[in-house]
N, C-alpha and C positions, 0 to 999 in steps of 0.2 A: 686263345680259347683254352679255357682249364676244364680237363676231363674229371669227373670224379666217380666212385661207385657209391652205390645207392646205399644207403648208410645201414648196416644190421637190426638195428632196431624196427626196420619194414619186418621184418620176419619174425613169423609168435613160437613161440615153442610148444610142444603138446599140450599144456597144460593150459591154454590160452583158452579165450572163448568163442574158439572158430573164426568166420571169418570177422575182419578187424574193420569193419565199411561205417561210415558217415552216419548211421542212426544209433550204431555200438558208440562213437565217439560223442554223439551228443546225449544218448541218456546219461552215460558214464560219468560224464564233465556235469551234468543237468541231478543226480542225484547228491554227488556229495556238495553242489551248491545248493541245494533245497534245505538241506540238513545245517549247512553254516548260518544259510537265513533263520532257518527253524532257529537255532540255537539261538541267535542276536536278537531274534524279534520276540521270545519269550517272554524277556525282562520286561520290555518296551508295553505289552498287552498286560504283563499284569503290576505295570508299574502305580497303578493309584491304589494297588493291596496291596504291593509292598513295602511301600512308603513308609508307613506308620511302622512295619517292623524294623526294619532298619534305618528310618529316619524318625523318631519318634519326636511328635513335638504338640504343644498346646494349640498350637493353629494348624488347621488340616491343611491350609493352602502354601502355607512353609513346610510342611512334612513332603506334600505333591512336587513341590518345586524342587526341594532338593534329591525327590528319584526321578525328576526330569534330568535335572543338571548330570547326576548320574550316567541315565541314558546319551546325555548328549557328549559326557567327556569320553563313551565310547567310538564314540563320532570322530570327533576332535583328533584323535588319533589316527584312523584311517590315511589320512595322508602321506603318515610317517610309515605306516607299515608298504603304502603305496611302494616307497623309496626302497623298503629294505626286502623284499620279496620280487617286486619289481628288477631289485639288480640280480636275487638272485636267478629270476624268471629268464633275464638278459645274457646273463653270463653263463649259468647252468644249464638252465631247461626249464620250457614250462611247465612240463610233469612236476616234479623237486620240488617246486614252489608252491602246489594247491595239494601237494601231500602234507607238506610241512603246517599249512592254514587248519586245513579240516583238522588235522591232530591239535593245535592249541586251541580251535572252538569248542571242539568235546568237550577236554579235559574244563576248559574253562566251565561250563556251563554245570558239567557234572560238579566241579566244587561247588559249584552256587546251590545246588541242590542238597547238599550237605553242610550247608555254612548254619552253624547259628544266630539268630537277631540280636539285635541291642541286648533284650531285655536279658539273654543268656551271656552275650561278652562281651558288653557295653560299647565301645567307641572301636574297637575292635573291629564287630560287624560291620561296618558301615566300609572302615577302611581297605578290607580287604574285597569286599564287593566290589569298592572303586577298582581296584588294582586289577581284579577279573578281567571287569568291562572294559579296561584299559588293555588288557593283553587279546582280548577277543575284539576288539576294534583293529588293532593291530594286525592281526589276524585278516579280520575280512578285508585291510585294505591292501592284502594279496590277493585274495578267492577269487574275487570277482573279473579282475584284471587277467588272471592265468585262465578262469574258464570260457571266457570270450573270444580270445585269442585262441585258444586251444582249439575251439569248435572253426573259427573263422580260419584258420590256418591250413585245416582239413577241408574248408568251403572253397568250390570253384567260384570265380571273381563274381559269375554273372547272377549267385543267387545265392552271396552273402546277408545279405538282409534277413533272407529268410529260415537258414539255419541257424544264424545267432540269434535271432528272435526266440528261439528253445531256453537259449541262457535266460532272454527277460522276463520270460514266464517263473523264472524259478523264485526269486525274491518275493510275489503274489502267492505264488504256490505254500509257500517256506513261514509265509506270513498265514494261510488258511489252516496249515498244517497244527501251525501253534493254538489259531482259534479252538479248532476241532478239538485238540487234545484238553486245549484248558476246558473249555464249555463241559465234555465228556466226562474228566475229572469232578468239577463243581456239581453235577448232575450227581452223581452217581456217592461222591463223598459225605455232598451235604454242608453245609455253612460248616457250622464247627470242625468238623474233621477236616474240610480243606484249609479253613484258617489256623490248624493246629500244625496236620504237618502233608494235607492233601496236596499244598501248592508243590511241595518238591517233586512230584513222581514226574510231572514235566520234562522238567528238567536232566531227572535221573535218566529218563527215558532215553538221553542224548548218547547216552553211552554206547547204547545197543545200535543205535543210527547211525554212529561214527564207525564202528564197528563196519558193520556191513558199506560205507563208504569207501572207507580206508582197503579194503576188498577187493573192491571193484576198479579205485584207481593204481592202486597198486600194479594191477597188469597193464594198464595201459603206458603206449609210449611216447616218445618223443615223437612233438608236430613235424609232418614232411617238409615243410620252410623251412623253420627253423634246423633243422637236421640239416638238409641243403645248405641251409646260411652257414653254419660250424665249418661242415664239410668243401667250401668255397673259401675259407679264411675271410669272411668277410662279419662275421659278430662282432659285438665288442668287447674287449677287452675289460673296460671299465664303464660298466651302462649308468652310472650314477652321474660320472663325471660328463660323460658323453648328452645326455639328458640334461642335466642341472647346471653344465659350466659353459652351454650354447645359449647365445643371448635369444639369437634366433628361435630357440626352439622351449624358450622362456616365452615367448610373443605367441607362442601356436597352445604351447601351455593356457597362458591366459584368455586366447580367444575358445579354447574349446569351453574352459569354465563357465566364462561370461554371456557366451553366443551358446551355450548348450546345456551341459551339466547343471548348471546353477536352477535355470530354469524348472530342466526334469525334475531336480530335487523334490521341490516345492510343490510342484504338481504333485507326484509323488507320494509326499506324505502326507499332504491336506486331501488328496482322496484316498487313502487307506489307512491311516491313520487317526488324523483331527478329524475325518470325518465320523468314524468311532466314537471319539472321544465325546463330541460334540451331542451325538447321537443320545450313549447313556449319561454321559456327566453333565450335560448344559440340560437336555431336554427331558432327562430322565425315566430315556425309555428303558425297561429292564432287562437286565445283562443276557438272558436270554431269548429273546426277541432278538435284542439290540444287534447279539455276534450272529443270528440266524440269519437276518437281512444282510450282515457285512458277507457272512458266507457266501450264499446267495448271490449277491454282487460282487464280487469279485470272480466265483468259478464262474460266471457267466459272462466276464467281461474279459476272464484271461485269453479263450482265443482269438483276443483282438488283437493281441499283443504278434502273432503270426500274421493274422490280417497286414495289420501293416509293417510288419517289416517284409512279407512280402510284396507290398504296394510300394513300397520304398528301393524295391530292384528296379520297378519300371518307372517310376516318376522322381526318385531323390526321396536323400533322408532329409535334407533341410526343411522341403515345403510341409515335410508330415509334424516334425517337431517344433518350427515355428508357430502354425496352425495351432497345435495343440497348448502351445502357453498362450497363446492369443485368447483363445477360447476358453480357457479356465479364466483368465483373468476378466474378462466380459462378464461371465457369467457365475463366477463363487457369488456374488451378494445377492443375488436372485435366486438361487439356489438354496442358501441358506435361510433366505428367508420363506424359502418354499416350506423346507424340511420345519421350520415352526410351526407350519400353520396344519401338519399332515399329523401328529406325534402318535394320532389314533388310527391313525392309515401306514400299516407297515408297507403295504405295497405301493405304495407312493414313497413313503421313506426308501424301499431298496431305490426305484428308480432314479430317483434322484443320485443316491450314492454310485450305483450302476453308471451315470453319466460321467460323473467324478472319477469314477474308473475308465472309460473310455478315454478319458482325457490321458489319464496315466499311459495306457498303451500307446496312448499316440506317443507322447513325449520318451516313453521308455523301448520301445518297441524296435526302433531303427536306431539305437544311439550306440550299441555296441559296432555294426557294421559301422557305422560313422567314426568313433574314434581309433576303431585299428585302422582305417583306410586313411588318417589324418595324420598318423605320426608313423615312420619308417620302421622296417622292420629289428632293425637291429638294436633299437631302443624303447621299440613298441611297448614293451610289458611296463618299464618304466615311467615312461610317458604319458601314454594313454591313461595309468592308474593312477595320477598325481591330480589331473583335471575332475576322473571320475569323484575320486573318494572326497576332494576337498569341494566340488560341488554337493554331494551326497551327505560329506560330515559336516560341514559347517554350515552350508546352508540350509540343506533339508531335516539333519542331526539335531540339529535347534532348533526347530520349527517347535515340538511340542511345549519346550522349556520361553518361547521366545512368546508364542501365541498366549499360552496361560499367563503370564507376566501382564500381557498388554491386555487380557479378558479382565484380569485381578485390578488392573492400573485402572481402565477407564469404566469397569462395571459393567460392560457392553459386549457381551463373548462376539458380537459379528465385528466389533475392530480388530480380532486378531488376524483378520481376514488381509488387512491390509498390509503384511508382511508378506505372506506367499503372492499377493498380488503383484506388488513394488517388484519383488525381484523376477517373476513370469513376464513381466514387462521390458524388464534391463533385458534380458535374454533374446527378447524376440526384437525389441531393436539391434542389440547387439549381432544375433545371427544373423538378421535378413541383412543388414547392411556390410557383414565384414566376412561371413564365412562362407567359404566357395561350399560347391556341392562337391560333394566325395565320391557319388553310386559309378563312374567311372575308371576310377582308379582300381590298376589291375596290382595288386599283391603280388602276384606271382611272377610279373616280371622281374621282381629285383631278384627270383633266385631262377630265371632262364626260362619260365613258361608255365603254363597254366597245370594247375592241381590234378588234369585228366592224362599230364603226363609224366605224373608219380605213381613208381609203384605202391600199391598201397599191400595189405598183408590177405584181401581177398585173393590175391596169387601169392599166398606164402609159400606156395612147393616151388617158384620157378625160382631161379636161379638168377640174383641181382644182376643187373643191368648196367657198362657203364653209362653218363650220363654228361652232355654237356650241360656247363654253366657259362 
């Protein structure tokens, strides 16, 4: 039996923000992920006006496509930053690694905000926009992976679902946040000034947001597991190699993709996204209408996303995210062809998107507790973020770029339907038949017992403890 003491970093210093308890740790982790979303999903909402500036071309559907491709090559890399944040998450800490993110989303965003179009430095614009999107993909495919973990790490075993479920609200939130600000802007600037130079204050806006982020997690500290795990010599050394050179753990890699992530992806972004798109580009309802109703349906379907990661303590995350690609996939072409026949009925058009959001919560709602509970602690941050981001980047990342393509190809915007379908499908055969249920596996066994027997920094005057492991 190895004794250890309770590692310093339970204890705040004066300057802290009182006591350090499980709703301090989920706004904390839950702001500067809103902010990284805000930041990435900017681009993505106002990618069919930015097109034409930085993609200028005689066909508007090649101009559209290539700020999809864009969007998507920020995608595309998530994966890779998965690997490299991920080890640092592994080896460092997961504080280190979602400080190091939010700091390159800012900046990134803030340049874009300042970049000039083609028409000011021709082939230029274009290129360095890429390289942005490429370093802020980068970026998120640490964020999400460190604030997950970070909340689940501080959650006791039996009602993880339901604190990480704070996390899944934030990309919804991150995503309303960017509506609000654009629509507000466009209102208020007026066509010409926002197409001059209104669209950047979005953007610029990121500054002040990372700012007060960067703030906030700044004080906070390293997760009690993980601190435990260091302090026990049982971390890794090399979480890259530990992760990526286990065949085994190649196998658990591919089944969370295939049996989970991939699926959420698609969900995902065909309801808050294509369904947008779909909304003012295919049916052309007007842009503000069109964001009121996504508003609207989304803050009213985000506390689903608690709903069920709370339902997901008592019954399993499998049955909730199975259900949830089943039921997108049954029901998008019924849906869609609802939302044709409503175009003068906005409150039928929310409802319908509202559905399409319900679906998202299911599918999104419990997947964090699911992947930390899936792959081991010492290589979790790794792990777990390689499945997330390369379901999320490649398959849900291309959704926009993959649907317009097959709309453009067959003339028929509801064939692009059959893409998020096809893969909602793989998934929920894939899950039901190969991936166990995770809602009991206890975390905290691997570092000697449950979260209610860590000090946490609500008794920061008492005096550390030592502590079997």
């Amino acid at each position: 039996m190895i004794r250890v003491a309770a590692s310093s970093q339970a204890v705040p210093s004066s300057g802290d923000f009182g006591d350090y308890k499980l709703p301090f740790v989920i706004a904390a982790s839950s702001v500067g992920t809103i902010i990284e979303w805000y930041d990435f999903y900017l681009y993505a909402v106002l990618t069919a006006f930015l097109a034409p500036l930085f993609f200028p071309s005689d066909n508007p559907t090649t101009s559209l496509l290539a700020g999809f491709a864009t969007f998507g090559a920020g995608f595309a890399v998530r994966p890779f930053g998965a690997v490299v944040f991920g080890h640092i998450g592994d080896l460092v800490g997961r504080k280190y690694a979602f400080l190091i993110t939010v700091s390159i989303m800012g900046l990134g965003t803030t340049i874009i905000g300042l970049l000039p179009g083609y028409a000011q430095i021709g082939v230029l614009a274009p290129t360095i926009l890429v390289l942005l999107r490429l370093a802020q993909g980068l970026a998120l495919g640490g964020e999400y992976g460190g604030a997950a973990i970070y909340v689940a790490e501080h959650s006791p075993d039996n009602r993880r679902g339901f604190f990480t479920a704070w996390i899944q609200t934030t990309a919804t939130v991150g995503l309303v946040l960017a509506l609000i600000v654009i629509l507000i802007c466009r209102l208020n600037f007026g066509a010409a000034t926002f197409a001059d130079w209104g669209w950047r204050v979005p953007f610029l806006l990121s500054a002040l947001l990372v700012a007060i982020a960067l703030y906030i997690r700044v004080r906070l500290r390293e997760t009690p597991l993980f601190s435990r795990l260091k302090a026990a010599g049982k971390s890794s050394t090399n979480p890259t190699r530990d992760s990526l050179g286990n065949s085994r753990n190649w196998g658990m890699i591919a089944l969370a993709l295939f049996g989970a992530t991939a699926g959420q992806a698609v969900v995902w972004y065909q309801g808050q996204f294509q369904s947008r798109s779909y909304l003012e580009g295919t049916l052309k309802v007007d842009f503000v209408t069109g964001d009121l109703i996504m508003i609207a349906a989304l803050l009213l379907g985000t506390p689903f996303f608690l709903v069920f990661g709370a339902l997901s303590d008592r019954i399993g995350r499998k049955p909730i995210i199975m259900a949830g690609c089943l039921l997108a996939a049954i029901t998008y072409f019924p849906i869609y062809l609802l939302m044709g026949q409503f175009t003068q009925n906005p409150f039928m058009e929310g409802v319908l998107i509202w559905i399409q959001v319900i679906y998202v919560t299911m599918v999104y709602g419990p997947i964090a507790a699911f992947l930390v509970e899936f792959f081991p602690a010492k290589i979790r941050y790794t792990s777990l973020s390689i499945p997330y981001h390369l379901g999320n980047g490649e398959f849900g990342g291309w959704l926009p770029f993959i649907a317009t393509a097959i709309a453009a190809t067959t003339g028929n915007p509801l064939m692009a339907l059959i893409y998020p379908i096809a893969i909602a499908l793989v998934t929920f055969v894939v899950g039901t038949l190969f991936i166990k249920e995770t809602r009991n596996v206890r975390i905290w066994d691997e570092v000697g017992g449950d979260v209610s027997e860590v000090p946490t920094v609500a008794s920061s005057t008492a005096t550390p403890r030592a502590r079997a492991i």
